[in-house]
C-alpha positions in Angstrom: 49.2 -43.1 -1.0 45.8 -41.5 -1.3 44.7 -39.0 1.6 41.4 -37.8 2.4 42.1 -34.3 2.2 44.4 -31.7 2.7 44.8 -30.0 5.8 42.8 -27.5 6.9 42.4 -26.5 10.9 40.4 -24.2 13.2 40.1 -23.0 16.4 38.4 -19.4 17.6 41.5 -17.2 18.7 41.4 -16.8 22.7 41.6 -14.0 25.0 40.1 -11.4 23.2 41.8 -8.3 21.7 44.8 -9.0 23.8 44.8 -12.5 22.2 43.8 -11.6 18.4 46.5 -9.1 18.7 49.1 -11.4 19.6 48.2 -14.2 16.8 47.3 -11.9 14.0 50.8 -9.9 15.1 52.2 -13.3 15.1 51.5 -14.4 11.4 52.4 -11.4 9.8 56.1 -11.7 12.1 58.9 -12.2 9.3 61.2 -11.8 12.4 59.9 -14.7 14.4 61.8 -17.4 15.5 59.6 -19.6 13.5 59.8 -17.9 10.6 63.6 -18.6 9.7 62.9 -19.5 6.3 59.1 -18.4 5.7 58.5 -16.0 3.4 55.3 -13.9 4.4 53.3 -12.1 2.1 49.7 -10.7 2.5 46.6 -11.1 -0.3 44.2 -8.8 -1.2 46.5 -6.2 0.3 46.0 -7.3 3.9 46.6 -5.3 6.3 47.2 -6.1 9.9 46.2 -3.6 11.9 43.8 -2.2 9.9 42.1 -5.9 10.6 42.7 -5.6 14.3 41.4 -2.3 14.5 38.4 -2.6 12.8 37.7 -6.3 13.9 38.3 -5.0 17.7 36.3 -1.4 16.9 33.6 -3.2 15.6 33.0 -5.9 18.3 33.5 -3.5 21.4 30.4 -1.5 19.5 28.7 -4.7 19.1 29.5 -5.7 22.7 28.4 -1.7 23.8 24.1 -2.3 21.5 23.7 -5.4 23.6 21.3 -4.1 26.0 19.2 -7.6 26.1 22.0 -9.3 28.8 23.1 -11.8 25.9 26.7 -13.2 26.2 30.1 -10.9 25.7 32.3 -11.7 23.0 34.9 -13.6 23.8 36.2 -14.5 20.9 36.9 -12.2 18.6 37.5 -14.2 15.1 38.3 -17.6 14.3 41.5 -18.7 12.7 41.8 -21.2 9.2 44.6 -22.8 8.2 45.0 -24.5 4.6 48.4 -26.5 5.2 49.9 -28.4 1.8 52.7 -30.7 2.5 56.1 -31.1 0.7 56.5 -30.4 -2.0 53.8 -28.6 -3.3 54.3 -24.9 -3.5 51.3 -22.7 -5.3 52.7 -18.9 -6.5 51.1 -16.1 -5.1 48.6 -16.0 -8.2 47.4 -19.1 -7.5 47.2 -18.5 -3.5 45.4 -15.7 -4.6 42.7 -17.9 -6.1 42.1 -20.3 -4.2 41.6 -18.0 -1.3 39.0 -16.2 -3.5 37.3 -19.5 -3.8 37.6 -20.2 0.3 36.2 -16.9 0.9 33.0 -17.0 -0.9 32.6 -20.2 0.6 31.9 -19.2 4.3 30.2 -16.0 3.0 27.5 -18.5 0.9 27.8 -21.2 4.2 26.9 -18.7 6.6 24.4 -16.4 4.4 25.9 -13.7 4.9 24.1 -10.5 3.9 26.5 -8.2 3.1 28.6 -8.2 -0.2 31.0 -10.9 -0.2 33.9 -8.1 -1.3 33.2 -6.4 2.1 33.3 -9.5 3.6 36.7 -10.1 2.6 38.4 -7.1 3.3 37.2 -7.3 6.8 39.5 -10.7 7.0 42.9 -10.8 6.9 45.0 -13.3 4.5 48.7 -13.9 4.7 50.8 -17.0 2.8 53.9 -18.6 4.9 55.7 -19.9 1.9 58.2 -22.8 3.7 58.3 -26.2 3.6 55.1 -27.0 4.3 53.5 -23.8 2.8 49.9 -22.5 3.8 47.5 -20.4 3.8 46.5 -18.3 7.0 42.8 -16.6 7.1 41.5 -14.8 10.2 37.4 -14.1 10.3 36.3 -11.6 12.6 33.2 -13.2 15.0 31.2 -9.9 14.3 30.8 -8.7 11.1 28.4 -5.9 9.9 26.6 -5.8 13.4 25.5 -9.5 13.7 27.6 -12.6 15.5 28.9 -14.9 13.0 28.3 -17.5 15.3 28.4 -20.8 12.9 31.9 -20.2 12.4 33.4 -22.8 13.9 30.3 -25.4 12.9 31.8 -28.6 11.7 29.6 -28.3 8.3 31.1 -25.2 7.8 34.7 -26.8 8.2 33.8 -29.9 5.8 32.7 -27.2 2.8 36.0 -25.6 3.4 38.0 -28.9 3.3 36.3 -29.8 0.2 36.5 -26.8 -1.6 40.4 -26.6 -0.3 41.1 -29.8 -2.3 38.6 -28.5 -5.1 40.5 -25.4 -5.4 44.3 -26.8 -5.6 43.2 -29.2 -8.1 41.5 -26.5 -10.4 44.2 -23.9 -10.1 47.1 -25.6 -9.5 46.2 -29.7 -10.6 47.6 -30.9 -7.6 45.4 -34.0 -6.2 45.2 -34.8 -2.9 44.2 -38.8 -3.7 47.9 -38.9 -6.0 49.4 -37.4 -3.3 53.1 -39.6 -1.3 54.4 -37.9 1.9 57.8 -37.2 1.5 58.5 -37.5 5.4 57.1 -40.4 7.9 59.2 -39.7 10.3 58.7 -36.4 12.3 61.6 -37.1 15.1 60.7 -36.3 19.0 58.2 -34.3 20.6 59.6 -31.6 22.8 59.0 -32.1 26.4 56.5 -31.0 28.1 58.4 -29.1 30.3 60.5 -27.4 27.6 57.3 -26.5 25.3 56.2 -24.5 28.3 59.1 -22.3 28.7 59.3 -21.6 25.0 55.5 -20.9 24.6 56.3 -18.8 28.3 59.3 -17.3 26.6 57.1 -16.2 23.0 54.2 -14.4 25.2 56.8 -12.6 26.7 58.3 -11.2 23.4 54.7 -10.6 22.3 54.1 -8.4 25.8 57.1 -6.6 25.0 56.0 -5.6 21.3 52.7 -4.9 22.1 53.4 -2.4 25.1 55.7 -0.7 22.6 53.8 -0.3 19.5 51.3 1.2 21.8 53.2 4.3 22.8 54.0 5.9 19.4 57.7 5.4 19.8 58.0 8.1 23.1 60.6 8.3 25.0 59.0 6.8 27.6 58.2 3.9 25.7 61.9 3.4 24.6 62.7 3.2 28.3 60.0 0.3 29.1 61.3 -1.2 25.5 64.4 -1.8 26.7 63.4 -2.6 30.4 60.9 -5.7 28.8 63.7 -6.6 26.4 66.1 -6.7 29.6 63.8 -9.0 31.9 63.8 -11.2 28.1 67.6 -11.9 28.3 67.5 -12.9 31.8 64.3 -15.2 30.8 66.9 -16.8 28.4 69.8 -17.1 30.8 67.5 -18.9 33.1 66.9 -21.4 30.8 69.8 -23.5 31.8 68.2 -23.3 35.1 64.9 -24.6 34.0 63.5 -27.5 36.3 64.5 -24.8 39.4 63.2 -22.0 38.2 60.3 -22.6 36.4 58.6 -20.8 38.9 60.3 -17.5 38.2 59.4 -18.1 34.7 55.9 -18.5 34.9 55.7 -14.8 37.3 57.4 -13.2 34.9 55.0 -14.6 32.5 51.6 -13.8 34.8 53.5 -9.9 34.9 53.8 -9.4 31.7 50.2 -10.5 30.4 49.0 -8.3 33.4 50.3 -5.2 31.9 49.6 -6.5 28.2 45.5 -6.8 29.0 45.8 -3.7 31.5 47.4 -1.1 28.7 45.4 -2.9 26.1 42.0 -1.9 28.2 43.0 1.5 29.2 44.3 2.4 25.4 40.6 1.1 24.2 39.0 3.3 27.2 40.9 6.4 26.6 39.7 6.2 22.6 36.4 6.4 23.8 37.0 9.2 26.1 38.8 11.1 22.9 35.3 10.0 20.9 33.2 11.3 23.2 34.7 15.2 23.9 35.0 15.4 19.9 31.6 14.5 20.0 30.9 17.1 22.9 28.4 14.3 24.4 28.6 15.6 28.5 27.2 12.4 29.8 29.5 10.1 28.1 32.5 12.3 28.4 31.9 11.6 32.4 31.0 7.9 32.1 34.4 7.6 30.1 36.5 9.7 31.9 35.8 7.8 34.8 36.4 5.0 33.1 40.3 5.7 31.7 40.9 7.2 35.4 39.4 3.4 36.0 41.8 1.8 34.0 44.4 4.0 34.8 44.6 3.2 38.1 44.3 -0.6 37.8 47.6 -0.1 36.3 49.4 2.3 38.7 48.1 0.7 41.8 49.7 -2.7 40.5 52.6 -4.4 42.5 52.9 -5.5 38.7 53.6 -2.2 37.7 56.9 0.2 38.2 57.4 3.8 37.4 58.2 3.4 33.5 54.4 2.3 33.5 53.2 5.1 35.1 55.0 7.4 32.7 53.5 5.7 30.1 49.9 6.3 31.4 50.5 9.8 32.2 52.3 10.1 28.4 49.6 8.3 26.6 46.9 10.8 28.4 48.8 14.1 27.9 49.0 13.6 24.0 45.3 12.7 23.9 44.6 15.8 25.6 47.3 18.1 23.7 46.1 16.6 20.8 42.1 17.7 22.0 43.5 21.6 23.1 45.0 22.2 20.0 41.9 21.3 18.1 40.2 24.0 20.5 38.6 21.6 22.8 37.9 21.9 26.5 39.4 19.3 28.4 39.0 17.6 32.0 42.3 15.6 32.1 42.0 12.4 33.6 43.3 11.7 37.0 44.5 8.6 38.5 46.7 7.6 41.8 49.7 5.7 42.6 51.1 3.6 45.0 54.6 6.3 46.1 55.9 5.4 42.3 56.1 9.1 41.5 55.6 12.0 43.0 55.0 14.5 40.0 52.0 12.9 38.4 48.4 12.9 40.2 
């Protein structure tokens, strides 16, 4: 049976940093539940969060020049897949290629100025080698100061397509016109009702990784590690309970995303404050201080939030601010209120 192609989707990745973190934390995930029997390796030495942190660093600066009123980003890099069915299975060499090939594509589609080596090393690549085994490439939407913004043009999608079926025939002389699916029968959808608790069930394991990673392994951030992981189990034992409780579900859910963007705002906030007294700049060590108190006290003044947040605020700021003292600095510490959560932080 002769196909047309092979696979290849895309979609810009939602929600900004909170939501690149989650899908680019996602793909490189060997311990997901959807990863059973995927083996996940990275090319061109991936890293990924040195992508997150540079794609995020870079388009918050971006965001910060734009002094015309254009548009906020708010989607911070879009997401390729190259999918090949059963049972083709490329080695890492030839993965290696072909993404070469897909790289300098949308560098030469988009004329991008820059040297198409940079280019790459601001993407991440990562292979899921399963059944269905694929390549996964994440562009960041602003690259080298400018707004890739032809990304997701459907041009740009049909060169990648064709050089996707170019490539696998060149390097590993597969054809896609020779090619006979091995399964036409893909069983049952799940239900709608069930896909929503799993997908409501996965952001809360993402919330619960993210808020940890964030915390350089304190103690504090033990406590709200297991706390999350806690309020996970009973997600689980409530599944039994579904059609009643979906409710339930679904707060937890909104909670947990609160505190995800919340922390994932102040934590960008209080780098700039940190920026700004190394660079002993007055006015913006005010604007910014202001700003982490700000963010700080979005989070503390949440019914959302409970005491082993607040620790976490007051212990994120006090090893900024050790870390500032030590290196002989002068330093205002932030302040923030709470709602009668503690009484020994201000």
């Amino acid at each position: 049976m002769s196909i047309k192609n092979w696979i290849v989707t895309t979609e810009r990745v939602k929600k900004k940093d909170v939501g690149l973190s989650e899908y680019a934390s996602y793909l490189a995930s060997a311990k997901h539940k959807n990863h059973k029997n995927t083996t996940i390796y990275a090319l061109f030495n991936s890293d990924v969060n040195t992508f997150l942190n540079n794609t995020i660093q870079e388009t918050i600066a971006f965001d910060a020049k734009n002094k015309k009123g254009g548009r906020k980003v708010e989607s911070f890099a879009q997401s390729f897949n190259f999918i090949l069915p059963p049972p083709h299975k490329p080695t890492a060499e030839q993965w290696t290629k072909i993404s070469k090939d897909l790289v300098n594509t949308i560098h030469k589609e988009l004329e991008i100025k820059e040297d198409v080596n940079r280019f790459g090393r601001a993407c991440f690549l990562n292979i899921h080698d399963q059944t269905n085994p694929h390549l996964n490439l994440l562009v960041p939407r602003i690259f080298a100061g400018e707004r890739l913004a032809d990304l997701d043009r459907k041009n740009v999608l049909a060169k990648l397509k064709l050089q996707f079926n170019q490539s696998v025939l060149k390097h590993c002389n597969i054809d896609h016109t020779h090619h006979n699916p091995l399964r036409t029968n893909v069983g049952r959808r799940k239900t709608a009702q069930r896909h929503e608790y799993d997908k409501a069930k996965e952001e809360a394991q993402n919330a619960s990784k993210l808020v940890f990673e964030a915390q350089n392994s304190s103690a504090m951030a033990v406590l709200a590690q297991k706390e999350t992981e806690t309020k996970l189990k009973e997600l689980e034992v409530k599944e039994i309970e579904l059609d009643n409780k979906r409710s339930q579900i679904m707060l937890e859910k909104a909670k947990l995303n609160f505190i995800v963007k919340a922390f994932n705002d102040f934590k960008s906030s209080l780098i700039r404050w940190v920026n700004s007294v190394r660079n002993d700049s007055t006015l913006d060590i005010l604007i910014n201080r202001q700003d982490v108190e700000e963010k700080a006290n979005r989070i503390t003044e949440s019914d959302n939030a409970d005491e082993s947040d607040v620790l976490l605020v007051d212990n994120m700021i006090g090893a900024e601010v050790t870390a500032l003292e030590k290196n002989g600095l002068e330093v205002t510490r932030p302040n923030y209120r709470r709602r009668n959560k503690l009484d020994s932080f201000t």
